[in-house]
N, C-alpha and C positions, 0 to 999 in steps of 0.2 A: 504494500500500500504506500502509496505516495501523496505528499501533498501538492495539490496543482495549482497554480499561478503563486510560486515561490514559498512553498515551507507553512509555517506556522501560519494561521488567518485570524487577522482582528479588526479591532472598529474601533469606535470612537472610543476616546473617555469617558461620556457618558451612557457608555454601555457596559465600560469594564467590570466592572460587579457581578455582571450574569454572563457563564460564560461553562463551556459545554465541551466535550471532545470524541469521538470516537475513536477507541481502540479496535485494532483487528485480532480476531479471538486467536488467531494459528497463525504462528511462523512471526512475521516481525512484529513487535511490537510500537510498533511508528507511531506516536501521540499527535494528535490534531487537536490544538483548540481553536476556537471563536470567541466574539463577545459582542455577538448579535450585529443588528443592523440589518444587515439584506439577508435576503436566502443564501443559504452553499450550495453548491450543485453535487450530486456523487453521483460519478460514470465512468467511461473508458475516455471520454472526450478531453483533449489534452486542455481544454478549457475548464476542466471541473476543480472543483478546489480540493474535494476525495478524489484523487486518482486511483482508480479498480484496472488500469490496462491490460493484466493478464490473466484477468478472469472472465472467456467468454460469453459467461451468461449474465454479463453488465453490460446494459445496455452504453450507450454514449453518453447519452444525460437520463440517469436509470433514477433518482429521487432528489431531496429535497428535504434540506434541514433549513429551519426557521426558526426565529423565536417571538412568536405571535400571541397576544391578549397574556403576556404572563408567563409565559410558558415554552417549551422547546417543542418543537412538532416534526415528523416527517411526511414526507408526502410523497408516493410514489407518481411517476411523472411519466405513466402510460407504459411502464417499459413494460417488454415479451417474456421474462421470465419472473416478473413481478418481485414485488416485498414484502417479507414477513416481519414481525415482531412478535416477541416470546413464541416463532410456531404458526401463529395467524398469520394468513394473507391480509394484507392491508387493501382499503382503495380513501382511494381520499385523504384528506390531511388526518395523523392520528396523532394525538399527544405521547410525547416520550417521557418518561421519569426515570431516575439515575439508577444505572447498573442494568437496565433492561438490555438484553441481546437483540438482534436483529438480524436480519439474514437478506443481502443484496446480489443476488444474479446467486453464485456458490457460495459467495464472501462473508463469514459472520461477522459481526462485526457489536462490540459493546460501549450504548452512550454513557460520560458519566458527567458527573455535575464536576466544575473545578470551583476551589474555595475563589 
């Protein structure tokens, strides 16, 4: 797992307080944080801010991490082999809370909250 458009992803100062990362459950351990503002992109799409490129059942721009009304969301963003959390298929935007797994194309992947 790689971070795409340069490494770490953040925002403003007045976002730094809430702030969020995904781990990938097997093999590297590469830390991603944010601290909200716009959406992230996660895909194979050398645009994405989650880079998945050598997992082919990610899509190009396969979800969507946000942090909307409060909260951290994901959203799966039409792809063909879809998004789980805890095991569920997702549709639509779903709320994430800290330590839940997630599963993108083959990829697991775990959100957590950062202090």
């Amino acid at each position: 797992m790689e971070a795409g458009r340069g490494g770490v992803i953040g925002g403003s100062a007045e976002t730094a307080r809430v702030r969020g990362s995904l781990r990938q459950s097997e093999g590297d351990t590469a830390r991603l944080g944010w601290t909200g503002g716009r959406p992230y992109l996660v895909g194979r799409d050398l645009d994405c801010d989650v880079l998945l490129d050598l997992d082919l059942g990610v899509s190009r721009r396969h979800a969507q991490v946000s942090f909307e009304d409060g909260g951290w969301c994901l959203t799966d963003l039409g792809s063909k082999n879809g998004t789980q959390i805890g095991g569920i298929p997702i549709s639509g935007r779903t709320r994430l809370s800290d330590g839940v797994r997630m599963r993108v194309g083959r990829t697991d992947l775990r959100f957590e909250l950062l202090d």
